[in-house]
GUMIDO-261069 format. One record per residue (C-alpha): x, y, z. Coordinates in steps of 0.5 Angstrom, whole numbers. Layout:
    px    py    pz
     X     Y     Z
...
This chain:
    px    py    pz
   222   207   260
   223   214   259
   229   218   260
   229   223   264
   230   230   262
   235   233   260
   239   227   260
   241   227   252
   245   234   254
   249   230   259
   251   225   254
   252   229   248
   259   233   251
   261   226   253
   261   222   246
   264   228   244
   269   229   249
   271   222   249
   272   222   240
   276   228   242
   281   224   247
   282   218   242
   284   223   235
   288   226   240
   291   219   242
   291   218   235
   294   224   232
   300   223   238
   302   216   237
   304   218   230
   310   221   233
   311   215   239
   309   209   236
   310   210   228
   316   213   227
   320   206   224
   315   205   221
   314   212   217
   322   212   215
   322   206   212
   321   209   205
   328   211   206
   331   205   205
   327   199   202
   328   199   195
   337   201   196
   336   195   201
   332   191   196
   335   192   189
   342   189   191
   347   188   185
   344   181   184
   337   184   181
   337   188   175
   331   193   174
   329   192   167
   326   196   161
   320   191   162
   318   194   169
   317   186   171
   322   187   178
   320   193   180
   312   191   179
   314   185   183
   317   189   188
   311   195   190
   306   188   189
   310   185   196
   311   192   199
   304   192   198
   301   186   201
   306   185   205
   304   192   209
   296   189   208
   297   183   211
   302   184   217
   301   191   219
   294   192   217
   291   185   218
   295   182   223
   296   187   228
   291   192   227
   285   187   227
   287   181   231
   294   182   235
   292   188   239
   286   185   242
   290   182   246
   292   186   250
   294   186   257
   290   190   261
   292   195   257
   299   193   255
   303   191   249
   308   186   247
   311   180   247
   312   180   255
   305   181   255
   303   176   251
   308   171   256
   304   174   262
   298   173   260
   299   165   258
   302   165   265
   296   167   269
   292   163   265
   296   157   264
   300   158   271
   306   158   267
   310   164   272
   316   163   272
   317   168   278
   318   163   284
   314   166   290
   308   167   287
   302   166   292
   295   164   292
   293   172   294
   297   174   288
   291   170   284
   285   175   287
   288   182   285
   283   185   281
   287   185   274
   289   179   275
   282   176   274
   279   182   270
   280   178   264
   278   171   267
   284   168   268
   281   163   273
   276   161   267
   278   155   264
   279   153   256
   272   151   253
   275   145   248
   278   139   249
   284   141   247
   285   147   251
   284   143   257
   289   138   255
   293   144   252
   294   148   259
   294   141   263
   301   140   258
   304   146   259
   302   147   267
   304   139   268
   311   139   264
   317   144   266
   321   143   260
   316   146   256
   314   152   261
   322   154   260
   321   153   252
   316   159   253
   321   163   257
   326   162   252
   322   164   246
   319   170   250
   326   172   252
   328   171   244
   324   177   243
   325   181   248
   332   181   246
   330   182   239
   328   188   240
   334   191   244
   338   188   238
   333   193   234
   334   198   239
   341   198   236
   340   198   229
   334   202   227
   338   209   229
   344   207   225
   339   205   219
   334   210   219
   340   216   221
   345   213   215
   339   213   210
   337   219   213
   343   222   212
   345   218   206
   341   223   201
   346   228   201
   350   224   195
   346   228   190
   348   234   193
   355   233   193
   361   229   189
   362   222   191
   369   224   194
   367   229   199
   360   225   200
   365   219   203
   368   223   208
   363   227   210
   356   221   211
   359   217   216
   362   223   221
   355   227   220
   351   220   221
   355   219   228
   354   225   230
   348   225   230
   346   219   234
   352   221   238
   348   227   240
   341   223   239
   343   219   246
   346   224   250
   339   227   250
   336   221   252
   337   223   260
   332   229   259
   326   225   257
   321   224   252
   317   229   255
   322   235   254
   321   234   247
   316   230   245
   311   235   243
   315   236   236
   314   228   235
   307   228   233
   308   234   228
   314   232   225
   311   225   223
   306   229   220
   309   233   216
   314   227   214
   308   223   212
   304   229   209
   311   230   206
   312   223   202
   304   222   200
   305   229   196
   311   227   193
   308   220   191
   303   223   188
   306   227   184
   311   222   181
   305   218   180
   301   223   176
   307   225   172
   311   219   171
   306   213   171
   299   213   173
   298   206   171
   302   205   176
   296   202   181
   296   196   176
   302   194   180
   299   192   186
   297   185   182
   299   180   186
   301   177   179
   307   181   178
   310   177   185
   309   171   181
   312   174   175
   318   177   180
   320   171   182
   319   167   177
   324   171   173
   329   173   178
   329   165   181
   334   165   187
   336   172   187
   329   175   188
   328   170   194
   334   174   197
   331   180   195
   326   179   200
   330   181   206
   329   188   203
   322   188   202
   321   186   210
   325   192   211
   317   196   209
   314   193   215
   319   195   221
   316   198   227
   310   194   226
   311   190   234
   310   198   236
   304   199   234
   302   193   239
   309   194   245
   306   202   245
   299   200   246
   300   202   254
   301   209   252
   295   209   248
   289   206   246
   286   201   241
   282   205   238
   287   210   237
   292   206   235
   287   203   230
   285   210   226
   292   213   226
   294   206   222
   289   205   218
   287   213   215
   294   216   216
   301   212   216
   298   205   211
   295   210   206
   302   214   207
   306   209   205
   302   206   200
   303   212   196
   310   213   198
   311   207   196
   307   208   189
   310   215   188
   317   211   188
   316   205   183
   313   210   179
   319   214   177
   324   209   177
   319   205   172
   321   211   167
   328   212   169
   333   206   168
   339   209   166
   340   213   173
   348   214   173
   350   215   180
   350   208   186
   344   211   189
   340   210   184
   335   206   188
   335   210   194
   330   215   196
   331   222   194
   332   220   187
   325   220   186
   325   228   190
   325   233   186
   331   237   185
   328   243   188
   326   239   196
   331   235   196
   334   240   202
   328   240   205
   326   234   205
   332   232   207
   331   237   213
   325   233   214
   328   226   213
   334   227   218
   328   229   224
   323   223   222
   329   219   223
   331   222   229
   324   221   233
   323   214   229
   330   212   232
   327   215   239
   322   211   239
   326   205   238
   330   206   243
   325   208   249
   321   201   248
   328   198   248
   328   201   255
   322   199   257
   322   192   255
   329   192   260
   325   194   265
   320   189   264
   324   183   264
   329   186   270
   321   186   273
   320   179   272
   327   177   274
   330   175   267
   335   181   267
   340   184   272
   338   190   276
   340   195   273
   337   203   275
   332   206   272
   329   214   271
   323   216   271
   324   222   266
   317   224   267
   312   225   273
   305   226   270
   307   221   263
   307   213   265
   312   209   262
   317   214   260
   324   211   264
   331   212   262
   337   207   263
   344   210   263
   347   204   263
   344   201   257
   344   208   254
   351   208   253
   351   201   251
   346   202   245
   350   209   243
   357   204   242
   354   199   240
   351   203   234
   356   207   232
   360   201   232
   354   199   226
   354   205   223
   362   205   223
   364   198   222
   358   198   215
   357   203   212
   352   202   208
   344   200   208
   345   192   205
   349   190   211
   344   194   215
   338   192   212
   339   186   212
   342   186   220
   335   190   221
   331   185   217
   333   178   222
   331   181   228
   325   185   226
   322   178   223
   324   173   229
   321   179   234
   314   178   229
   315   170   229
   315   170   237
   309   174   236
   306   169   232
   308   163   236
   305   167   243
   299   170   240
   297   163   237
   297   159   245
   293   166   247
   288   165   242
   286   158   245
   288   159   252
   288   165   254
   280   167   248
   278   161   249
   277   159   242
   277   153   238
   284   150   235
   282   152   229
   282   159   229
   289   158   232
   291   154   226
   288   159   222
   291   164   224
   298   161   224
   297   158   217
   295   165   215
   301   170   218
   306   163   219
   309   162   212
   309   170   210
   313   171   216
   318   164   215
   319   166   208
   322   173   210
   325   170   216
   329   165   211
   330   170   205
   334   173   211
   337   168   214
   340   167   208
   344   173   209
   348   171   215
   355   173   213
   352   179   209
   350   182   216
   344   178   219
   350   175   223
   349   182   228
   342   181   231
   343   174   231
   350   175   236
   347   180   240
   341   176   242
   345   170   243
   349   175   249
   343   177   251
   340   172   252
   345   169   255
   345   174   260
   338   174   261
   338   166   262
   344   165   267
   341   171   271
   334   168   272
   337   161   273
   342   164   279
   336   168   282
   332   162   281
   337   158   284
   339   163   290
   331   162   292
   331   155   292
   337   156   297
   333   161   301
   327   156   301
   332   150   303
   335   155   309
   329   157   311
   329   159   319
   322   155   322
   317   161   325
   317   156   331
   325   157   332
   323   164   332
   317   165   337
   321   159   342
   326   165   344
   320   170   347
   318   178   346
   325   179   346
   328   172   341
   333   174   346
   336   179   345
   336   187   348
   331   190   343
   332   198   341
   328   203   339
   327   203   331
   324   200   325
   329   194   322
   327   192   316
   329   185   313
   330   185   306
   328   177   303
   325   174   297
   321   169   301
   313   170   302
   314   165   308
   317   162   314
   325   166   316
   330   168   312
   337   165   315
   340   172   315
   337   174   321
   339   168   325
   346   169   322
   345   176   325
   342   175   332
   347   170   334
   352   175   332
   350   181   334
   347   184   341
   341   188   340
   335   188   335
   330   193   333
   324   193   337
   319   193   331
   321   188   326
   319   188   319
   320   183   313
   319   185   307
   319   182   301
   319   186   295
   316   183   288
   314   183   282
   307   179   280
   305   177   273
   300   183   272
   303   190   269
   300   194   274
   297   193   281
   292   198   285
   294   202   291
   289   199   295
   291   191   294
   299   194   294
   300   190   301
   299   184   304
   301   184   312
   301   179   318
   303   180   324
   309   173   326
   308   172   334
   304   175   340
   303   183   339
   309   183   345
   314   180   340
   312   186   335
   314   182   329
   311   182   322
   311   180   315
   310   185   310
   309   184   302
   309   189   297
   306   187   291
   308   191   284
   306   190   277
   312   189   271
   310   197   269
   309   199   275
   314   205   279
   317   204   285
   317   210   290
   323   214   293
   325   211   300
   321   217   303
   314   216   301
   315   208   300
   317   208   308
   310   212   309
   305   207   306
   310   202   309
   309   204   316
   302   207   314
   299   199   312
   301   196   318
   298   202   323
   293   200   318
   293   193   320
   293   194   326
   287   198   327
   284   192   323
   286   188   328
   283   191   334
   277   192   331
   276   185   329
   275   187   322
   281   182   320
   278   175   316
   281   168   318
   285   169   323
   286   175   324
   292   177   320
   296   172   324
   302   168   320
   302   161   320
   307   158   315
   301   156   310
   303   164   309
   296   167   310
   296   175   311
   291   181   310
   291   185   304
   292   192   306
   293   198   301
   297   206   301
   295   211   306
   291   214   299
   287   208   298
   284   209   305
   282   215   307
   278   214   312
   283   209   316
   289   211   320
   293   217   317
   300   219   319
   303   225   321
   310   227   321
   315   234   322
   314   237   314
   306   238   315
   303   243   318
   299   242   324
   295   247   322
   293   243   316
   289   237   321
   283   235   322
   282   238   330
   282   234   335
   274   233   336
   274   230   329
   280   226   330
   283   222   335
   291   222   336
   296   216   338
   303   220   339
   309   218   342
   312   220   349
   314   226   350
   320   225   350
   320   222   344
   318   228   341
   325   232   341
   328   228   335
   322   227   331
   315   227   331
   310   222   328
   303   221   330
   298   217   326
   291   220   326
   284   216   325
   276   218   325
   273   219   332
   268   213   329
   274   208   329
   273   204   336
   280   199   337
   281   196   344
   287   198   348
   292   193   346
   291   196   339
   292   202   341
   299   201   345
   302   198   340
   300   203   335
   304   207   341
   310   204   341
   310   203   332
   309   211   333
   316   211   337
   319   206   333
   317   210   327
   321   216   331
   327   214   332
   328   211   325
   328   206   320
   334   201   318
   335   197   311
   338   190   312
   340   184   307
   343   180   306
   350   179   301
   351   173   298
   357   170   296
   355   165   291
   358   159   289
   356   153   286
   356   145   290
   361   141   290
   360   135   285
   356   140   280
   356   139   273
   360   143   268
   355   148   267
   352   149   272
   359   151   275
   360   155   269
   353   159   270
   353   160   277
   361   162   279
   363   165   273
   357   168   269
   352   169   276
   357   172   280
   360   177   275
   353   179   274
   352   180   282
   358   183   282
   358   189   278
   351   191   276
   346   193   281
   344   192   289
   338   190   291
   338   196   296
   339   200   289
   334   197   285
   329   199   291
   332   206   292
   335   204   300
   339   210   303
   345   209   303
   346   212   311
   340   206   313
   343   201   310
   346   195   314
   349   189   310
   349   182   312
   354   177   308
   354   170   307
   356   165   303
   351   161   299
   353   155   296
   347   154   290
């Protein structure tokens, strides 16, 4: 058939534009997501040419050192990641968490534990056809296996776990080693005397300043990032170019995968060790696929393949080249870096150096915030508070607590080392375990989640598996010589991680135990027998259905109730965003006389949680909504009507609805609404108005019968006279006749946790003046 007229025009500025937005991407995410990756130059051959290897006048050792740098580049970056590990993207977004919440949709391995039915029709749980099951044999009998055995399901947590804290243990040691090294360059500018004092006190200062910036946001500053980055990769191309056209332009020849075998067949056992040097040129690697959310694949793709892999290449090149022809250099930094600079760039390219380090450290540190995020989200990590530094750019979070922790922890690296061996082999263990669990995900992912055969999952762990277990050893090895750092770190951590999960999966099964039946609660009458009070009462709970025992707690012990009650129940579900209009699940407990309902607020694990204003807004908004519905009979099932098998209607935000109830309230211009003759108006009594006036706002076109629209009325006065935050504080012990860990996790570990880190009512922005809490003992 024949396009009509005019029709290539329109598409021709779209392709344009969309190339425009991808190189834009790609041009920005040199700045956010290559910045480890770039300053590794600075320290790979330092770290690799230890005391134990001897660079010769055959060249032999640092032919086989730029072999391995050179395929190693190849196949982690290159292959693994950039042609296979980012298409496993999670709706969009990366890293190891991503992997875990994809195998959780598709093999039903949550480790959340009120998930609900409804939670499996939102739209980006099925967009990548989670409800499919594995085509082969033994994809069925794999998901079946992990679905049917708990111990497996928690082994799957473990190693999901063991990466994210791997990576908040790169967090602490990528900006000692990038900012040491950087800083490290001034040895060629001074004596060795004054360089001993002056190396550690800049490095410190430096990552002392790096952090305390970190409250401004990425934002504020990252429009240099990119531009930097550039200039350092253009910066160390030119020098590798250089020193390959003046010192060795046969250099290429290196590249061979002959001379590793000639490497380590000369050097033995001490090249074995040497490996964990050489792991160093592949750091920052996992950012390519952790930052993915913040850019896309294509994007990702185009800035690797044709700007960072050729940059290092030639760096990398540029480096052998000079030192293949200079083998009697007399200074203890004769393998580092600005060896190899000619003399008179080494101040700016130290200058250079120094900010690349900076922004490559910066990346590190917000995707360890991230990853903190995400775990509070998916209940392994205790609530902590999170800002978000910026309102247009999604993603950008800073957290002060775990700030202030990196910055002691990295000074005390910094100062405790003081040179890149011990550093670099701390760096190496945790990057190569982080790329190890990635391996190991991605592998479950390629049968369960691509629906591909066992074999290609073989093929793929068969291919990357030995590579990154040889690196793993050859760090291993060194465990007294650093290695030992990352390997505590996580294990604290994941203690951590572990014992909150296990308290809070406990305090739930508590809760479902001690649940009040909603039959108890309807056998009191509208007035469960008590006086009801003008105002909306919120009742915090983990639970999707049946009545927390905080609230019989509380009506036998107080003697009025709000009239309009609400149990919230605030969640996270294993996707990384969930749409405004499937944000809320309502039901309504009871007759409308009782004026109880249920609500649910659904949040992904990257999702930002609203301030207390707006979520009040889109709170009382989704249930005028629902009741709207209701009068109107457009409710499924049984009209919105909780029974305890938990059934409710899916009702979205004021924005997702435009054409639904909207509501009113004193800060808006009157002026600004629809007149009268296009809307209808449900105000509250006058009398009401004095204190605060709300009014809910629908089309002329919207028809409810009279029941609705006097309870929307009396929403409206409750809405008036203000909303009150209840729930509950436990006080957490374990059973009698407990075991010994158990005791140990829950009244030491657990509760030191509840005690001193955040509050619910923190982590969901609660004001303090509406906040009323309910205390219980809880014996779990």
């Amino acid at each position: 058939m024949d396009l009509e007229p005019g029709s290539h025009q329109n598409d021709r500025p779209k392709k344009r534009e969309s190339w425009r937005t991808v190189l834009t991407l790609a041009y920005q995410s040199l700045g956010v997501v290559y910045g480890d990756l770039s300053i590794s130059p600075l320290y790979v051959y330092k770290s690799t040419f230890t005391d134990s290897i001897w660079h010769s006048e055959t060249n032999e050792e640092i032919y086989g050192v730029l072999s391995f740098v050179f395929w190693t580049l190849t196949l982690v970056p290159l292959l693994k990641y950039v042609f296979i590990v980012l298409r496993a993207d999670d709706n969009g977004e990366g890293g190891t968490f991503a992997l875990y919440s994809l195998l959780c949709r598709h093999a039903r391995v949550n480790s959340l534990p009120n998930c609900q039915v409804a939670d499996e029709e939102l739209s980006e749980y099925k967009r990548d056809g989670a409800s499919l099951s594995p085509k082969s044999r033994f994809g069925r009998k794999l998901k079946s296996t992990l679905e049917s055995h708990g111990a497996l399901q928690k082994l799957l947590l473990v190693l999901a776990l063991i990466g994210a804290c791997m990576v908040i243990g790169d967090g602490v040691l990528t900006p000692a080693i990038s900012v040491f090294s950087a800083v490290s360059g001034l040895e060629l500018s001074m004596s060795e005397k004054h360089h001993k004092y002056l190396e550690v006190p800049v490095a410190c200062v430096i990552l002392i300043g790096l952090f305390a910036l970190q409250h401004y946001g990425t934002h504020r500053v990252g429009f240099l990032f990119a531009p930097v980055m550039t200039m350092w990769l253009l910066c160390i191309s030119a020098i590798g170019l250089y020193n390959i056209f003046s010192w060795n332009p046969h250099i290429y020849q290196a590249l061979s995968p002959r001379y590793m075998y000639i490497f380590l067949k000369k050097t033995r056992s001490r090249g074995w060790t040497s490996l964990g040097g050489i792991l160093l040129c592949i750091t920052g690697s996992e950012a390519m696929f952790a930052d993915l959310g913040h850019f896309s694949q294509l994007s990702i793709k185009i800035a690797f393949t044709f700007m960072v892999y050729p940059s290092l290449i030639l760096a990398y090149m540029g480096q052998a080249a000079y030192l293949s022809q200079h083998h009697n250099i007399e200074s203890k930094y004769k393998f580092g870096f600005y060896v190899s600079v000619p003399e008179k760039l080494r101040w700016p390219v130290l200058a250079i150096a120094i900010s690349a380090a900076v922004v490559g450290s910066q990346a590190i540190i917000t995707g360890t915030f991230s990853i903190i995020k995400q775990c509070s989200a998916l209940g392994c990590f205790p609530r902590v508070k999170i800002v978000h530094t910026s309102s247009k750019i999604h993603g950008q979070i800073y957290i002060p607590e775990i700030n202030w922790m990196l910055m002691m922890l990295c000074l005390a690296i910094t100062i405790g080392f003081r040179d890149t061996k011990h550093m670099g082999n701390a760096s190496g263990l945790a990057v190569i375990t982080v790329m190890l669990v990635t391996t190991c995900l991605m592998s479950l992912v390629i049968v369960l989640c691509w629906h591909q055969s066992v074999i290609v999952a073989a093929c793929f762990v068969l291919l990357f598996g030995p590579i990154e277990t040889l690196f793993f050893l050859a760090s291993l090895i060194k465990f007294f010589q650093g290695a030992w750092v990352p390997i505590a770190l996580s294990s604290i951590f994941l203690g951590v991680m572990y014992i909150w999960h296990y308290g809070t999966l406990k305090a739930y099964e508590h809760d479902l135990q001690n649940k009040v039946s909603i039959d108890w609660m309807l056998g009191l009458g509208p007035t469960l027998g008590i006086v009801r009070v003008r105002g909306i009462g919120l009742i915090h709970t983990e639970l999707v259905y049946g009545i927390p025992a905080i609230f019989s707690h509380l009506v036998t012990n107080l003697p009025a109730f709000h009239k309009v009650l609400v149990f919230l129940c605030i969640k996270s579900v294993p996707v990384p965003h969930v749409r405004h209009k499937e944000r809320f699940l309502v039901g309504r407990i009871g007759s409308r006389e009782h004026m109880i309902y249920r609500c649910i607020v659904r949040y992904g694990y990257r999702d930002v949680h609203k301030d207390d204003v707006e979520f009040e807004r889109d709170l009382v908004c989704s249930i005028a909504e629902f009741i709207r519905s209701q009068g109107m009979g457009a409710a499924a099932g049984n009209g919105g009507f909780l029974k305890e098998d938990g059934r409710m209607t899916v009702v979205g935000t004021c924005s997702s609805h435009p054409d639904g109830i909207q509501m009113s309230e004193d800060e808006k211009d009157p002026a600004e609404l629809p007149s009268s003759s296009e809307q209808n108006e449900i105000n509250s009594p006058p009398l009401a108005r004095a204190r605060k006036k709300v009014r809910f706002i629908m089309p002329e076109s919207l028809k409810m019968d009279p029941a609705a629209r006097g309870e929307l009325r009396e929403l409206t006065e409750a809405r008036e006279a203000g909303v009150a935050y209840i729930q509950g504080h436990y006080y957490v012990k374990a059973k009698r006749g407990s075991g010994l860990f158990r005791r140990l996790a829950i009244d030491l570990g657990y509760d030191f946790l509840r005690r001193n880190c955040r509050a619910q009512a923190h982590a969901v922005n609660v004001p303090h003046a509406c906040s009323i809490e309910v205390g219980m003992v809880c014996h779990i």
